[in-house]
C-alpha positions as CSV (number, residue, x, y, z in Angstrom):
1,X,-55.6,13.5,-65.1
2,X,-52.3,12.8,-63.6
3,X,-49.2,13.5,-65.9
4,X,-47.3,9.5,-66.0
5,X,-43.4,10.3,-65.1
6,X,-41.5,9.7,-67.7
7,X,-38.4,6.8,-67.4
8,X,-35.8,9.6,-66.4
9,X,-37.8,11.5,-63.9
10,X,-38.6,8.1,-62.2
11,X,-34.5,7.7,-62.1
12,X,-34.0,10.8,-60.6
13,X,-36.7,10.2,-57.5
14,X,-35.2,6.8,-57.1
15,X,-32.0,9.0,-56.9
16,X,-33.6,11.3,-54.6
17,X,-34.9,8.6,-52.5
18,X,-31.7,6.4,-52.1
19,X,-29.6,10.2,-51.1
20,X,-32.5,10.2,-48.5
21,X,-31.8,7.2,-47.2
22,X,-28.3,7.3,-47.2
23,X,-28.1,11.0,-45.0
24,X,-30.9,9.4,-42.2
25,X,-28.5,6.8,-42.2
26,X,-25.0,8.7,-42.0
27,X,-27.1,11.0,-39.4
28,X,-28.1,7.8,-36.9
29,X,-24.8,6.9,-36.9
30,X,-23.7,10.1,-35.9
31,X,-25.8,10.1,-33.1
32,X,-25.0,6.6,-32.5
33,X,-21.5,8.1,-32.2
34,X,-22.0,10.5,-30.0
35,X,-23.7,8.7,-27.6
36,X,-20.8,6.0,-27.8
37,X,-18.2,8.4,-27.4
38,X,-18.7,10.2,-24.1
39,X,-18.8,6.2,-22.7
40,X,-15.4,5.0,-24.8
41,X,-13.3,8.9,-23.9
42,X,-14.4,8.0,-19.9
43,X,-13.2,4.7,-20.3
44,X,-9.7,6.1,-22.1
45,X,-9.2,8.3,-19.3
46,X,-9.9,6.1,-16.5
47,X,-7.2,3.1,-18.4
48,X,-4.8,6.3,-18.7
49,X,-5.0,7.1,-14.9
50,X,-4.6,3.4,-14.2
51,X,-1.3,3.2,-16.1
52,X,-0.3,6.7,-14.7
53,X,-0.4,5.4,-11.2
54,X,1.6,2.3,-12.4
55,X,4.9,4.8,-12.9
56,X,4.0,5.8,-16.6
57,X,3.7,9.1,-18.4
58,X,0.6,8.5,-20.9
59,X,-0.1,10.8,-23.8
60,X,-1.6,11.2,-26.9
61,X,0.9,10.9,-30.2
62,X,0.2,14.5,-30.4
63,X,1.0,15.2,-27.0
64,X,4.5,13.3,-27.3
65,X,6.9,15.7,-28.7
66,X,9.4,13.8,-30.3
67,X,11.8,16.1,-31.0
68,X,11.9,18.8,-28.1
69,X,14.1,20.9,-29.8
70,X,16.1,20.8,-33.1
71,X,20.2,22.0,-33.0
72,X,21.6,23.6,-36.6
73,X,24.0,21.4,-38.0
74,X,25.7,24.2,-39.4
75,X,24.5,24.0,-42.9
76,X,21.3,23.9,-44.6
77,X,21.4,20.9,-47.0
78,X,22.5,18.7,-44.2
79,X,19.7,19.9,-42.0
80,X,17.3,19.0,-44.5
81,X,18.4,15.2,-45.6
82,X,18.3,14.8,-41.6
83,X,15.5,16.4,-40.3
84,X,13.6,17.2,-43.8
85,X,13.8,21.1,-43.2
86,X,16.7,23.4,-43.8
87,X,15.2,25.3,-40.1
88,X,15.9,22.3,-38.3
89,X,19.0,20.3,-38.2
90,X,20.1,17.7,-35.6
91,X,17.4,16.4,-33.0
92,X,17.9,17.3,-29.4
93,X,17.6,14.2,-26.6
94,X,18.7,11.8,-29.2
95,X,21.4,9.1,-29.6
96,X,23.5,10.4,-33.0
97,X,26.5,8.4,-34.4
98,X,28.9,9.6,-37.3
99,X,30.2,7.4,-38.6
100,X,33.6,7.1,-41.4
101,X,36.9,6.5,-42.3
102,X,40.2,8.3,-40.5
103,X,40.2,11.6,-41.8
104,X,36.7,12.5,-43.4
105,X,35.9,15.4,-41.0
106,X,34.2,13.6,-38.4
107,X,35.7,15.6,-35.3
108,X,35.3,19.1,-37.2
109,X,31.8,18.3,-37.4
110,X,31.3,17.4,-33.8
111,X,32.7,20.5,-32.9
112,X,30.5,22.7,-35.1
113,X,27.6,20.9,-33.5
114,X,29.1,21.6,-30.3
115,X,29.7,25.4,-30.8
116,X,25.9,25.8,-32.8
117,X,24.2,24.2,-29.0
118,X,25.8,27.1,-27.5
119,X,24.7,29.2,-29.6
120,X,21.4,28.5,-28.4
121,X,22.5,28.8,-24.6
122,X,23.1,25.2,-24.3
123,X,26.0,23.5,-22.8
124,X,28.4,21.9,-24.7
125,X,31.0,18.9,-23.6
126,X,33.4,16.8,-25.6
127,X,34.7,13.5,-23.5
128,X,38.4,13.8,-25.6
129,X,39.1,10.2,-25.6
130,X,41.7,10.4,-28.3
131,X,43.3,13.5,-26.9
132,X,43.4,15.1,-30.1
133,X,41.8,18.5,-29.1
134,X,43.7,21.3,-30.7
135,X,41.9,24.9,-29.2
136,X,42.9,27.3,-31.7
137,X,42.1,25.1,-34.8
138,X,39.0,24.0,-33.0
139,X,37.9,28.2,-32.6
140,X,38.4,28.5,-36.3
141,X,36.2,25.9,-37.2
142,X,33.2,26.7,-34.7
143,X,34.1,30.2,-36.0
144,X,34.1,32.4,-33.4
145,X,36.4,31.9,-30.3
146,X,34.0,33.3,-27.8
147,X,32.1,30.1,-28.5
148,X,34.5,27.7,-28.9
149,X,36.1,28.8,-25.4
150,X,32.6,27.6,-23.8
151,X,32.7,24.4,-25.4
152,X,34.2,22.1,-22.1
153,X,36.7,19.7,-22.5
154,X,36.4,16.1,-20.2
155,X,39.6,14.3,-19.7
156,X,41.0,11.6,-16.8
157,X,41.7,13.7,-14.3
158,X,44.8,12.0,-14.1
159,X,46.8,14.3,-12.2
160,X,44.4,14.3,-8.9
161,X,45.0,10.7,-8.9
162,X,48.2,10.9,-9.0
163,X,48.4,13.5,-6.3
164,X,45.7,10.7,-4.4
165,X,48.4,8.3,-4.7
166,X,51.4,10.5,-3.3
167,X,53.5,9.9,-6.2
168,X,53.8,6.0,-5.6
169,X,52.7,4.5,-8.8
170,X,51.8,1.0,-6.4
171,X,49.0,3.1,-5.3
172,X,47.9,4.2,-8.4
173,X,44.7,2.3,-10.0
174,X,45.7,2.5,-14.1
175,X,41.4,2.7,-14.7
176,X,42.3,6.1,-13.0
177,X,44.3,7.4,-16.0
178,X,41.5,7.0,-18.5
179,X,38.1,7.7,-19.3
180,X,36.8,4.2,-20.0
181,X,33.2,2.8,-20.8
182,X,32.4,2.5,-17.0
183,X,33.0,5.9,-15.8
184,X,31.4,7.6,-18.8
185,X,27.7,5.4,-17.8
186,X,28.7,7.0,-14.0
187,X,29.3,10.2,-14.8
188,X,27.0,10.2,-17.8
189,X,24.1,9.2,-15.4
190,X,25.0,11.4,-12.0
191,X,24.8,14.3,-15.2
192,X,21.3,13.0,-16.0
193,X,20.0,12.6,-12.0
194,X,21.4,16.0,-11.7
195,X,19.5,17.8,-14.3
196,X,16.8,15.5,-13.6
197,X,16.9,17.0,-10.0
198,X,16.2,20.7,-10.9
199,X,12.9,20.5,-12.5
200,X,11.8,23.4,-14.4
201,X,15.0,25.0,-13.8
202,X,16.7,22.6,-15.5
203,X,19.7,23.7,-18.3
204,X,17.9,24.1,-21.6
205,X,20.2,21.8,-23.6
206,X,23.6,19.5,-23.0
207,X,25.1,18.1,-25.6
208,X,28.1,15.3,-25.0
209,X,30.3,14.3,-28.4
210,X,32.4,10.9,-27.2
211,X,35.4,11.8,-29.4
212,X,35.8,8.8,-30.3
213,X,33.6,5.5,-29.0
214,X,35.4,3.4,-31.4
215,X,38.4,3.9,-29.0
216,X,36.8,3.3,-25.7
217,X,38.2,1.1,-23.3
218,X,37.2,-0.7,-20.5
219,X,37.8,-1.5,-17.0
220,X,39.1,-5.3,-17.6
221,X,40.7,-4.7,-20.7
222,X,43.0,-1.6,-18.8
223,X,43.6,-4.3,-15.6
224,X,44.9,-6.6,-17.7
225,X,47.1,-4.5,-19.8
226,X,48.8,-3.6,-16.4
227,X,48.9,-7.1,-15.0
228,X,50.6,-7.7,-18.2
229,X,47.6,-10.8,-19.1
230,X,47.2,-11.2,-23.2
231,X,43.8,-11.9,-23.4
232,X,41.0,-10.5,-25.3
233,X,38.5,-8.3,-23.3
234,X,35.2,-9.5,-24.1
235,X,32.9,-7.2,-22.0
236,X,33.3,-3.8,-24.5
237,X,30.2,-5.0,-26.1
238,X,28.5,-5.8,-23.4
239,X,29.0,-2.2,-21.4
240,X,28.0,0.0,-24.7
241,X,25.0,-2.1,-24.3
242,X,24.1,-1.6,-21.2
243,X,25.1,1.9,-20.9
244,X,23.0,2.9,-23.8
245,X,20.0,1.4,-22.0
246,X,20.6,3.2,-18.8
247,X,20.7,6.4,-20.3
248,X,18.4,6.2,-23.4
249,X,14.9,6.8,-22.1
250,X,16.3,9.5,-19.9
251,X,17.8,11.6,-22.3
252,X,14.8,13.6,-23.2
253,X,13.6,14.5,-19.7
254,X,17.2,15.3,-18.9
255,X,17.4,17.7,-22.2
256,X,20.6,15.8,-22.8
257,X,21.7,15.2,-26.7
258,X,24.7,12.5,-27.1
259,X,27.1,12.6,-29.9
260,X,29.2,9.4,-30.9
261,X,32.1,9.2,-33.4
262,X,32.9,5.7,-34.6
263,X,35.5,4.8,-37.4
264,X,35.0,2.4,-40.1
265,X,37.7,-0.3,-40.7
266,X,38.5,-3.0,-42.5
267,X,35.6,-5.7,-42.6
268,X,38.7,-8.8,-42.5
269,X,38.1,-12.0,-43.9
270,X,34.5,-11.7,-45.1
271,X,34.1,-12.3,-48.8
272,X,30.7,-11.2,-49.8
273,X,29.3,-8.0,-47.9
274,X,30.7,-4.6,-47.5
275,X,34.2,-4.3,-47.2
276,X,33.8,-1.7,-44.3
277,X,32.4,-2.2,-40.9
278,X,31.8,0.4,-38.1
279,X,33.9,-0.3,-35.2
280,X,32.0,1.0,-32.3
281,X,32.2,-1.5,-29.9
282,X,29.2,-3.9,-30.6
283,X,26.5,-2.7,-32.0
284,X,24.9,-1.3,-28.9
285,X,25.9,2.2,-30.0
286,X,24.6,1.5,-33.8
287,X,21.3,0.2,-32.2
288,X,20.3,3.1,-30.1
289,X,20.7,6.0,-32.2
290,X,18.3,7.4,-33.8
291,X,20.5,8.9,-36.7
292,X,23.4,8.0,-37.8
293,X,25.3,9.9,-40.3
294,X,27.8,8.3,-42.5
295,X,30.8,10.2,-43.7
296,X,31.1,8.5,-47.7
297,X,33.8,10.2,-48.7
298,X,36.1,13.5,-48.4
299,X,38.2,15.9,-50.6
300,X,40.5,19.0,-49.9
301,X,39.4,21.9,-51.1
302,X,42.2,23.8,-52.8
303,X,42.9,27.4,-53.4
304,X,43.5,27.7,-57.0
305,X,45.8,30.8,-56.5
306,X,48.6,29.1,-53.8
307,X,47.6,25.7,-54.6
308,X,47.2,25.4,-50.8
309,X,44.0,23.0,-48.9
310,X,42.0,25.7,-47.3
311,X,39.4,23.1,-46.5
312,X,37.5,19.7,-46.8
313,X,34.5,18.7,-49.2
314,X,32.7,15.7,-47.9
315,X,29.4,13.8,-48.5
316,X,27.2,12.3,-45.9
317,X,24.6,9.7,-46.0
318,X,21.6,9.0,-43.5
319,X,21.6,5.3,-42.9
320,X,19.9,5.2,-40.2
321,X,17.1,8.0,-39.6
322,X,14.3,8.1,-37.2
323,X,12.8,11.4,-37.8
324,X,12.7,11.1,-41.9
325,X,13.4,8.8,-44.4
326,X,17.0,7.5,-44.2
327,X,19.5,7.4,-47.4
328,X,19.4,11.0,-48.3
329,X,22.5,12.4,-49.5
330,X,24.4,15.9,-49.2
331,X,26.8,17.8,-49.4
332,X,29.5,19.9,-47.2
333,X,32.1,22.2,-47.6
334,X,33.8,22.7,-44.3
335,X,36.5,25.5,-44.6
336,X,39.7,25.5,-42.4
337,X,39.6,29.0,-41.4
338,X,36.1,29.7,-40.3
339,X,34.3,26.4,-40.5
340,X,31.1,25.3,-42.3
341,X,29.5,27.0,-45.5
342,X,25.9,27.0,-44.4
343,X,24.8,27.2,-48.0
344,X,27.6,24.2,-49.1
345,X,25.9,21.6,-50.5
346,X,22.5,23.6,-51.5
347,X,23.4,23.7,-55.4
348,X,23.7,19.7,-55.5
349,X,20.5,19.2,-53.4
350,X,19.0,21.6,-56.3
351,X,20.2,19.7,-59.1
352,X,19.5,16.3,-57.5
353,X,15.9,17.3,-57.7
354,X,15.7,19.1,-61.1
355,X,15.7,22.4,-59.9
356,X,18.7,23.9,-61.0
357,X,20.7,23.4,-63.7
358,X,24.3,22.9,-64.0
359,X,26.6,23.4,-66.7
360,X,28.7,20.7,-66.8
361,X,27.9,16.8,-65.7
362,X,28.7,15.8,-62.0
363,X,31.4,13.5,-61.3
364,X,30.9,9.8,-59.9
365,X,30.2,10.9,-56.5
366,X,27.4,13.2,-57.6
367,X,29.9,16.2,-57.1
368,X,30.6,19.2,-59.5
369,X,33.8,20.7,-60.2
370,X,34.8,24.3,-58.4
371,X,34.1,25.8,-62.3
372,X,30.6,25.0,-62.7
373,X,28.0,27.0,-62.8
374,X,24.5,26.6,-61.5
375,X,21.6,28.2,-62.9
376,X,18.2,28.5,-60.8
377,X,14.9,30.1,-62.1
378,X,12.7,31.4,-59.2
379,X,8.8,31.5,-58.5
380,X,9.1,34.8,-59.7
381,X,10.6,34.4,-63.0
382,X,14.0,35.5,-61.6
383,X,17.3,33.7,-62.8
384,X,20.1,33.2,-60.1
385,X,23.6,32.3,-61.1
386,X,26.6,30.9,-59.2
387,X,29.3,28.8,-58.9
388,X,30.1,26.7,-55.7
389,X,32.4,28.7,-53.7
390,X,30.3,32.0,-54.9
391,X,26.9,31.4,-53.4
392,X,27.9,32.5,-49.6
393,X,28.9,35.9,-51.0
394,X,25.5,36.5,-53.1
395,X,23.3,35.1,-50.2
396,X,24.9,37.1,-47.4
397,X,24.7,40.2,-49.4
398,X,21.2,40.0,-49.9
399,X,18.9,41.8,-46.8
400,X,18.4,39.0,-44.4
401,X,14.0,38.7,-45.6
402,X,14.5,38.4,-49.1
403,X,17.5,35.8,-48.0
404,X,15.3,33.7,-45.7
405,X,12.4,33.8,-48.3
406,X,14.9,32.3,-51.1
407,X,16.0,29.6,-48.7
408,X,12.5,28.4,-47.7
409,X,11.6,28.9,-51.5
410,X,14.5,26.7,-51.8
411,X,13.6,24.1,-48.8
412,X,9.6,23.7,-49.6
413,X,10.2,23.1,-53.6
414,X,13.0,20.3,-53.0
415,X,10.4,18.9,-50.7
416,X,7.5,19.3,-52.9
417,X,10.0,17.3,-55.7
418,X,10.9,14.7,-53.0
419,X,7.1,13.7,-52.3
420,X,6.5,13.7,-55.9
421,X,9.2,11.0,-56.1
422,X,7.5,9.3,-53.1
423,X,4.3,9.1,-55.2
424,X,5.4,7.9,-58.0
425,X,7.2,4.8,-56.8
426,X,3.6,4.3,-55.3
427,X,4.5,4.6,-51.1
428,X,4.5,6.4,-47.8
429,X,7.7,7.6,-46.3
430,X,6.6,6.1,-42.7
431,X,6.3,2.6,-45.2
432,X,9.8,3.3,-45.9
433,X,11.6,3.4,-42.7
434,X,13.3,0.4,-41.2
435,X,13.0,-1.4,-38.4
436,X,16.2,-2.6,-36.4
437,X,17.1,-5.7,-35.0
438,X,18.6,-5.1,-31.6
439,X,20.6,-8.6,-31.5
440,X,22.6,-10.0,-34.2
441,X,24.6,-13.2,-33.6
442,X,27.6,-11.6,-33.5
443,X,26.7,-9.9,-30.4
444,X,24.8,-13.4,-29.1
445,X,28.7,-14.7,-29.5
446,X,30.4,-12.2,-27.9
447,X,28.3,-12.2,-25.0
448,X,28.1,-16.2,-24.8
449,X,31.7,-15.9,-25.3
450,X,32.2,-13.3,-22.3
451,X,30.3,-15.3,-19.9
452,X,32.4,-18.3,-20.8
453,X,35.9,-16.2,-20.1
454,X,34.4,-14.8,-16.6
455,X,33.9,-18.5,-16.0
């Protein structure tokens, strides 16, 4: 006589019988997919090569590098609040603005970021708009004058027009004596068509800093200075914005990085909003970059033997970031004699993300006093001690492994921290990034109001 199944047994072969089900159902699907897919990848590639003989270049995301290659910044917390890695740094074939008051550093930066693409057997030019290029201070900072003597210099070449004009100053065309927003698009884009033109053998990396953009000029506004007309020159804005689209999409097949300065000033007559504005302009500039790096504030750095500035202290903000999450803060020690402290900044970064702690509180700018000192407990149960100005000395006396291991230690625990934080606030950092509006109604003004003046 057959054994009844008891009321669990007959659970467990419905069970059995539903997981049956379920895998011939998963496994007709998959052969329903595989069928479809042969029929839907043919139809991909034959829409791809319809859009490739339209002009296009058509690839998949991971195809598309974004980032070709990466430049060192010269120190290893600001790589990481730009790029997310202290290996990385700036991105090449970008747009990059930085941004700040007089005096925050901005130049010395450019120049270290200048002297690092070398480094990597890049070319390096600054379009010295300001004229405020001093060589031998400029060596110390890129720190080491072999370098710094191969960074090029690009200035109105205002002596061959003279020479052109024989002296007589009738002769002379005043857009000749400066670089102004017109001839940087032309020689800007004859640079791009030329690299463009060698193919493979094309230079690995260019980098241009425009020292400064805030200070540009333009053809109209230099005619009418010399015609002696007191009117406002409406087409700056206008220019930035078309030169930035003439030259933005080419930049990465041209290997070609450009580097803006722009200066904050006053933000007159406005009574609720920040008090600052960056003077670039327009915002053509602001709009095309894909990082821009904001100089917050500065401090000297002062020897506390001869009571002498040996050097700057500043902090930098991402507020605008295309390659990670923007509003990361860090910061740098940039020292008068031989430049950047790569490893400047490194103790707040820890401390910021409750790895390392200090012994005294930080100030209101997140900043810690020369005398403090840091204390970091290792993977391996080690204890590392320093103060700010001491941490280059212990790092470069350690053989270059164990150094490199400490530093991406270092560089995959604040990142481990910073996803953490991510998850707790309950979002993706892609959800995070911002998306730009490339016209504002001051720049619908000032065009509307240039048209009306060429009238």
């Amino acid at each position: 006589m057959e054994k009844k199944k008891t009321e669990i047994e007959e659970l467990v072969d419905s069970a059995n019988d539903v997981k049956a089900a379920v895998k011939k159902k998963l496994k007709q699907r998959k052969t329903k997919k595989k069928k479809e897919e042969p029929k839907a990848k043919d139809f991909q590639n034959d829409l791809d090569a319809f859009l490739a003989a339209s002009g296009v270049q058509v690839q998949t995301l991971g195809e598309h590098d974004q980032v070709p290659y990466w430049i060192h910044s010269g120190s290893y917390a600001l790589n990481w609040i730009i790029s997310g890695d202290f290996f990385k740094g700036i991105p090449g074939t970008k747009v990059i603005m930085l941004s700040g008051e007089e005096a925050k550093g901005k130049s010395l930066i450019s120049d270290v970021w200048l002297g690092e693409n070398v480094r990597i057997n890049g070319q390096s030019y600054k379009v010295d708009v300001e004229d405020a290029v001093g060589s031998d201070f400029t060596a110390k900072v890129v720190g080491d004058e072999e370098i710094a003597a191969k960074i090029r210099i690009i200035t109105p070449s205002t002596l061959s027009a003279v020479k052109k004009a024989k002296g007589d100053i009738k002769k002379l065309k005043p857009t000749e004596l400066v670089i102004t927003i017109e001839k940087l698009t032309s020689f800007i884009n004859k640079l791009i068509d030329w690299q463009l033109s060698k193919g493979e053998d094309k230079l690995s990396s260019i980098v241009i800093a425009i020292d400064s953009v805030s200070n540009l000029t333009s053809d109209k506004e230099i005619e009418d200075i010399a015609a002696d007309k007191d009117k406002r020159d409406m087409t700056p804005q206008q220019k930035m914005r078309a030169f930035f689209r003439a030259v933005n999409q080419k930049l990465k097949d041209a290997h070609i990085t450009i580097v803006g300065i722009a200066h904050l000033t006053a933000n007159i007559g406005v009574m609720f909003g920040p008090k600052k504005t960056v003077s670039a302009k327009g915002t053509g500039f602001k709009y095309a970059s894909s990082l821009i790096i904001n100089c917050v504030s500065s401090k000297e750095i002062i020897d506390s033997n001869t009571d002498t500035a040996i050097g700057i202290k500043m902090k930098l903000t991402t507020t605008k970031n295309r390659m990670a999450y923007k509003g990361k803060t860090s910061f740098l020690y940039m020292y008068f004699n031989y430049g950047i402290d790569p490893y400047g900044g490194i103790a707040e970064l820890l401390v910021q993300y409750n790895l390392a702690k200090p012994s005294a509180k930080p100030g209101k700018d997140g900043g810690f006093k020369s005398t403090t000192l840091f204390t970091y407990e290792a993977l391996d149960g080690t204890e590392l001690k320093w103060k700010s100005h001491e941490l280059f000395e212990k790092l470069e006396a350690m053989p270059e492994e164990e150094k490199l291991a400490l530093l991406q230690e270092w560089n995959d625990r604040i990142n481990e921290e910073y996803q953490d934080a991510l998850e707790i606030r309950g979002t993706e950092e892609d959800e995070i990034l911002e998306e730009d509006d490339p016209t504002t109604e001051e720049e619908e003004y000032e065009a509307a109001m240039s048209e009306y003046a060429d009238a």
